[in-house]
ROLO-819728 format. One record per atom (N, C-alpha, C): residue number from 1; residue in one letter; atom name; y, z, x. Coordinates in nm, 3 decimals, padded with zeros to 5 digits. Atoms other than C-alpha are relative to their C-alpha. Layout:
(pt NUM; "A"; "CA"; (Y; Z; X))
...
END
This chain:
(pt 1; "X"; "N"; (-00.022; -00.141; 00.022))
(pt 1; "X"; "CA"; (01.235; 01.507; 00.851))
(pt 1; "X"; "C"; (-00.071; 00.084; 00.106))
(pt 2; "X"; "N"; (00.051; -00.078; -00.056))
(pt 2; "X"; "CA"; (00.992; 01.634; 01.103))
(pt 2; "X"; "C"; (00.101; 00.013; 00.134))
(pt 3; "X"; "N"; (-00.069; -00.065; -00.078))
(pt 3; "X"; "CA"; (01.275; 01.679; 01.343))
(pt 3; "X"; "C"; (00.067; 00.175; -00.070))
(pt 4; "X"; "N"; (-00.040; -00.127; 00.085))
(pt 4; "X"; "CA"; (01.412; 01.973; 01.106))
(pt 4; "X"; "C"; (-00.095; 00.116; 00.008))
(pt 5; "X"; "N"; (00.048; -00.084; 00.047))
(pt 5; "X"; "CA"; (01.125; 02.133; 01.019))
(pt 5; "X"; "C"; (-00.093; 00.014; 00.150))
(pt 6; "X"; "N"; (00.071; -00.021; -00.141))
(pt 6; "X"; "CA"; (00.922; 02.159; 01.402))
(pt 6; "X"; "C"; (-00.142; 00.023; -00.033))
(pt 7; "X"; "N"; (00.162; -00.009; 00.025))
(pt 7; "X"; "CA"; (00.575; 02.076; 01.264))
(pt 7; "X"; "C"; (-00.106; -00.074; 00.149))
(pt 8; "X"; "N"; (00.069; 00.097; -00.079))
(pt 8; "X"; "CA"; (00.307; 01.968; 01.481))
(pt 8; "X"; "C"; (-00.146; -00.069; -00.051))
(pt 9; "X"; "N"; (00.079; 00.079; 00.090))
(pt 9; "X"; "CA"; (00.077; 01.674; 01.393))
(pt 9; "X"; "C"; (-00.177; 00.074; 00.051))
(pt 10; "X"; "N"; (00.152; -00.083; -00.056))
(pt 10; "X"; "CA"; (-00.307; 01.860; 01.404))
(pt 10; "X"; "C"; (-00.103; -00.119; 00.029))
(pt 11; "X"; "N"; (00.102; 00.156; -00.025))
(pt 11; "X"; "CA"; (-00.495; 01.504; 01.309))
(pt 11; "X"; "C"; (00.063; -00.110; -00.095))
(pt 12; "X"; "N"; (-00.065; 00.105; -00.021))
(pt 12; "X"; "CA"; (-00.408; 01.161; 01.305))
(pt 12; "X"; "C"; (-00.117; -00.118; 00.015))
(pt 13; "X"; "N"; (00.061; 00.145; -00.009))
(pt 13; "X"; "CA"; (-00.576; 00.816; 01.271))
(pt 13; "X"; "C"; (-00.153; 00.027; -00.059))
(pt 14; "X"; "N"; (00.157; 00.006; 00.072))
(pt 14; "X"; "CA"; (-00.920; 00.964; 01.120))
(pt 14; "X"; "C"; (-00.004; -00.072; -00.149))
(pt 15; "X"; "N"; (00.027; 00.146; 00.106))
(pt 15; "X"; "CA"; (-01.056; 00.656; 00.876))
(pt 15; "X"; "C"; (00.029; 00.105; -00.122))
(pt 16; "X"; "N"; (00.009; -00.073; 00.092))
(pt 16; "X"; "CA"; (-01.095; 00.976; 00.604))
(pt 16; "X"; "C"; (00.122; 00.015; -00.037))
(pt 17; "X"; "N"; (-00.117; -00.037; 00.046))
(pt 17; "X"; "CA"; (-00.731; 01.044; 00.617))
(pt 17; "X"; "C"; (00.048; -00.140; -00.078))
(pt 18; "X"; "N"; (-00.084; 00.104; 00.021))
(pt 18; "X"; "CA"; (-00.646; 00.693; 00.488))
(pt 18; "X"; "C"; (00.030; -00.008; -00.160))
(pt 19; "X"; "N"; (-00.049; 00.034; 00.105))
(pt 19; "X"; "CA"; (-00.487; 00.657; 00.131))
(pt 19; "X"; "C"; (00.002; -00.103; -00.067))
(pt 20; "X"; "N"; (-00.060; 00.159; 00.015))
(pt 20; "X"; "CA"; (-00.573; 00.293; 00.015))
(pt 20; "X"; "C"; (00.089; 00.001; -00.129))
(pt 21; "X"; "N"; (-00.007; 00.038; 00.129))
(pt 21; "X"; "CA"; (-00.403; 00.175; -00.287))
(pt 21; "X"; "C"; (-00.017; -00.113; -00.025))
(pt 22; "X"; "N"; (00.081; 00.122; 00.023))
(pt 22; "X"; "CA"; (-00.535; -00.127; -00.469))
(pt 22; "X"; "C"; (00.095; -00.061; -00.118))
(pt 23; "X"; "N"; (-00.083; 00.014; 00.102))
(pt 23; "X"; "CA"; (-00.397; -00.354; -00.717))
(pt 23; "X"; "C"; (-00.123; -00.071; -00.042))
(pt 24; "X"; "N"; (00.079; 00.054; 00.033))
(pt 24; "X"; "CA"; (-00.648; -00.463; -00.960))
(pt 24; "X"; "C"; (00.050; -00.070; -00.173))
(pt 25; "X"; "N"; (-00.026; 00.090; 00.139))
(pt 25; "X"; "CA"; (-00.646; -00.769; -01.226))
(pt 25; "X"; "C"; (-00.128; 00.072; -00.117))
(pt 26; "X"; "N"; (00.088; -00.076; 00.073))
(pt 26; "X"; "CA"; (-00.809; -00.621; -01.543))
(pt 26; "X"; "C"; (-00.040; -00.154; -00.091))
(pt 27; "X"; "N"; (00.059; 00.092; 00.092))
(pt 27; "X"; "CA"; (-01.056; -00.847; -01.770))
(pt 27; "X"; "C"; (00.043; -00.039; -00.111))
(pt 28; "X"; "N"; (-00.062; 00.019; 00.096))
(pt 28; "X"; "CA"; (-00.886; -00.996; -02.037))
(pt 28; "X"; "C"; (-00.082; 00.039; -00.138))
(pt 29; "X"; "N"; (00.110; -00.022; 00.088))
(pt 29; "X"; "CA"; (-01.241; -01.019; -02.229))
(pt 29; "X"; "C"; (-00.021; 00.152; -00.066))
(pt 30; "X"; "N"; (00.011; -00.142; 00.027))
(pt 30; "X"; "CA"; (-01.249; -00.612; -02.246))
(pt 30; "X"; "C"; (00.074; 00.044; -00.089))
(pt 31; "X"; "N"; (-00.073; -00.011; 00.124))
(pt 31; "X"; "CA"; (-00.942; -00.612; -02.488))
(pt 31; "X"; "C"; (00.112; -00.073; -00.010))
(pt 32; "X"; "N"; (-00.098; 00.067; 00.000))
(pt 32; "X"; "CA"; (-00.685; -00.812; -02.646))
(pt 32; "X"; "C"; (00.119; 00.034; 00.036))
(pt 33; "X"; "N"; (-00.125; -00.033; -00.033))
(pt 33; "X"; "CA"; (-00.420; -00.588; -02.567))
(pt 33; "X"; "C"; (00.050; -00.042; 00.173))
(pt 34; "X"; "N"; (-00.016; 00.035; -00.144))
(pt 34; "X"; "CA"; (-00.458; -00.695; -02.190))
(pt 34; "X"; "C"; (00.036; -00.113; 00.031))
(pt 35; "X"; "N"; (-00.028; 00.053; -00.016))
(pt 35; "X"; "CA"; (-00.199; -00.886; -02.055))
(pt 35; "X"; "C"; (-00.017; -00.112; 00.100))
(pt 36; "X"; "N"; (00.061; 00.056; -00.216))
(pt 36; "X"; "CA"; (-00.392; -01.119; -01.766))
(pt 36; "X"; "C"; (00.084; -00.080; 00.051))
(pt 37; "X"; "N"; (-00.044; 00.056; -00.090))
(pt 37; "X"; "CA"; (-00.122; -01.346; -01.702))
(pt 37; "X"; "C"; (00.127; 00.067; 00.093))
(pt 38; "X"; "N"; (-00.095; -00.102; -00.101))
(pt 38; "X"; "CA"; (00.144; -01.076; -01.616))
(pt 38; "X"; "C"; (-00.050; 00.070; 00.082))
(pt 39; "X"; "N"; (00.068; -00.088; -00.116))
(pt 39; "X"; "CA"; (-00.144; -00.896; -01.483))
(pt 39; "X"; "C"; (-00.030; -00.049; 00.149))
(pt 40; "X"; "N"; (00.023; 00.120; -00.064))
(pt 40; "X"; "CA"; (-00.232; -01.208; -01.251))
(pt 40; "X"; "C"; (00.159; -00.001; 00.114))
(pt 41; "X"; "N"; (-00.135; 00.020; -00.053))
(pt 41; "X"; "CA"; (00.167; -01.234; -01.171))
(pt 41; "X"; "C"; (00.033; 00.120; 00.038))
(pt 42; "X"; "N"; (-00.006; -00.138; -00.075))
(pt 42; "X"; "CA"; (00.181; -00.855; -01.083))
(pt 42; "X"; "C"; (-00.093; -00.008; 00.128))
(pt 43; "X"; "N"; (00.118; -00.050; -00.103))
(pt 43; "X"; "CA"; (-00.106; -00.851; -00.840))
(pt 43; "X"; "C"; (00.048; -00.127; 00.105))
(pt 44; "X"; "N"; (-00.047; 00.143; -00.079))
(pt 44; "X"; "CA"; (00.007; -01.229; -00.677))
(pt 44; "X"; "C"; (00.119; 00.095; 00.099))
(pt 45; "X"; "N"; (-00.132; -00.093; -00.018))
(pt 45; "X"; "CA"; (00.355; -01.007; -00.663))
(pt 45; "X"; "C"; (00.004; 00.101; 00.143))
(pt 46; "X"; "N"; (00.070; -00.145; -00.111))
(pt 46; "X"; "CA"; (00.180; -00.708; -00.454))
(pt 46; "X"; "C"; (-00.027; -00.057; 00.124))
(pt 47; "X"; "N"; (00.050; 00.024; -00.142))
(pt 47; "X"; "CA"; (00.010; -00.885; -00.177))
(pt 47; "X"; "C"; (00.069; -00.112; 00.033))
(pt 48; "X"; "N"; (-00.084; 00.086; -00.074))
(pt 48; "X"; "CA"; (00.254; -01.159; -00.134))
(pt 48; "X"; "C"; (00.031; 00.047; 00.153))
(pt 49; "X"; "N"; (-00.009; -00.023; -00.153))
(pt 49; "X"; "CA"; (00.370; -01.198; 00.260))
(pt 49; "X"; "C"; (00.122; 00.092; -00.038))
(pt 50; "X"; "N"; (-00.102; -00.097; -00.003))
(pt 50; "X"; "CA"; (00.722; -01.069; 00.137))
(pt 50; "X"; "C"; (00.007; 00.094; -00.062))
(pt 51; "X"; "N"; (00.027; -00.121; 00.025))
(pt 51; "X"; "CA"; (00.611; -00.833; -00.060))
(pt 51; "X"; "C"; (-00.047; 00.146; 00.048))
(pt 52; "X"; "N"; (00.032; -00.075; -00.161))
(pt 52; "X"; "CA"; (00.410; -00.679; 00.221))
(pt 52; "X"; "C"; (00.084; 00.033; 00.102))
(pt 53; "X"; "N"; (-00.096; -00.014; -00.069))
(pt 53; "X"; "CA"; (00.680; -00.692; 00.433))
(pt 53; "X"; "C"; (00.089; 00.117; -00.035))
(pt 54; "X"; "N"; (-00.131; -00.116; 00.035))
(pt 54; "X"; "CA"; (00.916; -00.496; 00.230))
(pt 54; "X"; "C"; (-00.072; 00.166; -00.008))
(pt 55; "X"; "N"; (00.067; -00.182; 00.020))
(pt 55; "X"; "CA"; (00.618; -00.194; 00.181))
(pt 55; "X"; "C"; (-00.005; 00.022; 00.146))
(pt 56; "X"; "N"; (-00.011; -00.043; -00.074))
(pt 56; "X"; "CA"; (00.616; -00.191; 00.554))
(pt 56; "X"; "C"; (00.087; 00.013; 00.076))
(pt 57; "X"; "N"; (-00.151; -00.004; -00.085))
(pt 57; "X"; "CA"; (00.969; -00.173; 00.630))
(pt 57; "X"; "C"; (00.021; 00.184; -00.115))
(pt 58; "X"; "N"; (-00.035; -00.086; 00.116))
(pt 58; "X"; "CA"; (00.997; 00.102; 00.313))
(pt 58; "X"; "C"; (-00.013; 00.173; 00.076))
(pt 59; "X"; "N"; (-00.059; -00.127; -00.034))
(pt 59; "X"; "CA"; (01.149; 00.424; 00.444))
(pt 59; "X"; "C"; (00.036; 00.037; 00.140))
(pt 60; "X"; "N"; (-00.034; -00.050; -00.146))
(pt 60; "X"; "CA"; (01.197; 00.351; 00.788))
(pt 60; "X"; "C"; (00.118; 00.023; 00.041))
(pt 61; "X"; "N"; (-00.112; -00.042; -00.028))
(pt 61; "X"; "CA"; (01.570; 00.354; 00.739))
(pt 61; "X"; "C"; (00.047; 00.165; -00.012))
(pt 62; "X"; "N"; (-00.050; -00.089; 00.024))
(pt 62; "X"; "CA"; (01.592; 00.690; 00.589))
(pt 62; "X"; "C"; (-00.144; 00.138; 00.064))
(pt 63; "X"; "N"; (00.084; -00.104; -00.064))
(pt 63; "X"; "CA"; (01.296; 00.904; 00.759))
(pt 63; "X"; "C"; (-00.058; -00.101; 00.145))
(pt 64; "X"; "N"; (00.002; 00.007; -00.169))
(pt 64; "X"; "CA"; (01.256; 00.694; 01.109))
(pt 64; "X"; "C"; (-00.139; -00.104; 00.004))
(pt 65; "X"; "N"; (00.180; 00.065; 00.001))
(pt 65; "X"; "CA"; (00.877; 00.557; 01.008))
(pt 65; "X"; "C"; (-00.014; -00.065; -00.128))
(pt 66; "X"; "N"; (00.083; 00.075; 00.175))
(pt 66; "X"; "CA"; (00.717; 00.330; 00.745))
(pt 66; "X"; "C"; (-00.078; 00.101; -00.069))
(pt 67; "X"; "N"; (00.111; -00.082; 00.113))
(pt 67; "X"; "CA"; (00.569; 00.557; 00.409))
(pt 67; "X"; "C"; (-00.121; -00.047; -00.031))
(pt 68; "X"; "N"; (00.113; 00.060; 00.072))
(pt 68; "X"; "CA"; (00.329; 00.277; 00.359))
(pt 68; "X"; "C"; (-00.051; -00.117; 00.105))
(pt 69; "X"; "N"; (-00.018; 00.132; -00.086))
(pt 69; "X"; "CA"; (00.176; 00.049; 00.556))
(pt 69; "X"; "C"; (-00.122; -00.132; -00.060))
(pt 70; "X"; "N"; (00.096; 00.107; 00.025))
(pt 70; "X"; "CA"; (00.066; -00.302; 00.444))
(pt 70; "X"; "C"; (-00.141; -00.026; 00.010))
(pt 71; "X"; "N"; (00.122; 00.005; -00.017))
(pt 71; "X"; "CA"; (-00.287; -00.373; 00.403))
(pt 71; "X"; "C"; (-00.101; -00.149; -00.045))
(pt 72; "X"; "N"; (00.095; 00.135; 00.074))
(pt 72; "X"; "CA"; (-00.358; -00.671; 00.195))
(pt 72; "X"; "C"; (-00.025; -00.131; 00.024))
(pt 73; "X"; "N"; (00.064; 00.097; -00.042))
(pt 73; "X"; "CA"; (-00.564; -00.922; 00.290))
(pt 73; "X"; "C"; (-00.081; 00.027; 00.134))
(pt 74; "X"; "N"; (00.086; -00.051; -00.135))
(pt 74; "X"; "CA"; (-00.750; -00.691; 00.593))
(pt 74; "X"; "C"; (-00.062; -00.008; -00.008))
(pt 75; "X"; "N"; (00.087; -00.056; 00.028))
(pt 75; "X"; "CA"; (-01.030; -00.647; 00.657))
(pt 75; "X"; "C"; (-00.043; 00.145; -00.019))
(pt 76; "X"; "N"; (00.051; -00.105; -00.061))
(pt 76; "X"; "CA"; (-01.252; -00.327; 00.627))
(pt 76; "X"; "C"; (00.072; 00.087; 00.051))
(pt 77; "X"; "N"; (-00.030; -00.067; -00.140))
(pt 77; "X"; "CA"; (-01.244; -00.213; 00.956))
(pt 77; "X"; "C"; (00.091; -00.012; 00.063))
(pt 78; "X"; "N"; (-00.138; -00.020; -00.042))
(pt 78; "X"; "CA"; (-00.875; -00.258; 01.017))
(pt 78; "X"; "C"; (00.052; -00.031; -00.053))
(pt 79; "X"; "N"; (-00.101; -00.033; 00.053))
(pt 79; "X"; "CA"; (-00.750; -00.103; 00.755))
(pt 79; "X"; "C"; (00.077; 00.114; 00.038))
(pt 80; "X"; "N"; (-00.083; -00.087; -00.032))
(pt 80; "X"; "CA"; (-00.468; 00.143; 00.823))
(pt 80; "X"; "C"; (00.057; 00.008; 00.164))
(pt 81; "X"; "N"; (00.034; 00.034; -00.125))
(pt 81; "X"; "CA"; (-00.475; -00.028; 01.180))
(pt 81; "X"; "C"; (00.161; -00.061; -00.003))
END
């Protein structure tokens, strides 16, 4: 879209701007209602290789750039890298 609208980018690549999101397995021990092996099979799900793959292909057909870019299994210091 930023062909449309004629924005210009002010800042870019500062570590602060980065957005992680996380996928976290929850303790089964904390309550019975917690499902750990779907939780286990969700989170496996997330950082799989092709799973990763598909979040960094995800919107480049319809806005030009990846919305998200893979992260799991980085380190640290090159994340959002």
């Amino acid at each position: 879209m930023k062909k449309g609208l004629g924005l210009e980018i002010l800042v870019e690549g500062d570590g602060k701007l980065l957005n992680i999101y996380h996928v976290i397995e929850l303790n089964p021990v904390k309550s019975p209602r917690i499902n750990a092996t779907g939780g286990k099979a969700f989170a496996d799900f997330m950082v799989a290789k092709k799973t990763q793959e598909i979040i960094g292909r995800f919107g480049v057909d319809r806005f030009g750039a990846p919305l998200f870019f893979p992260d799991a299994g980085k380190k640290p210091e090159s994340l959002g890298l």
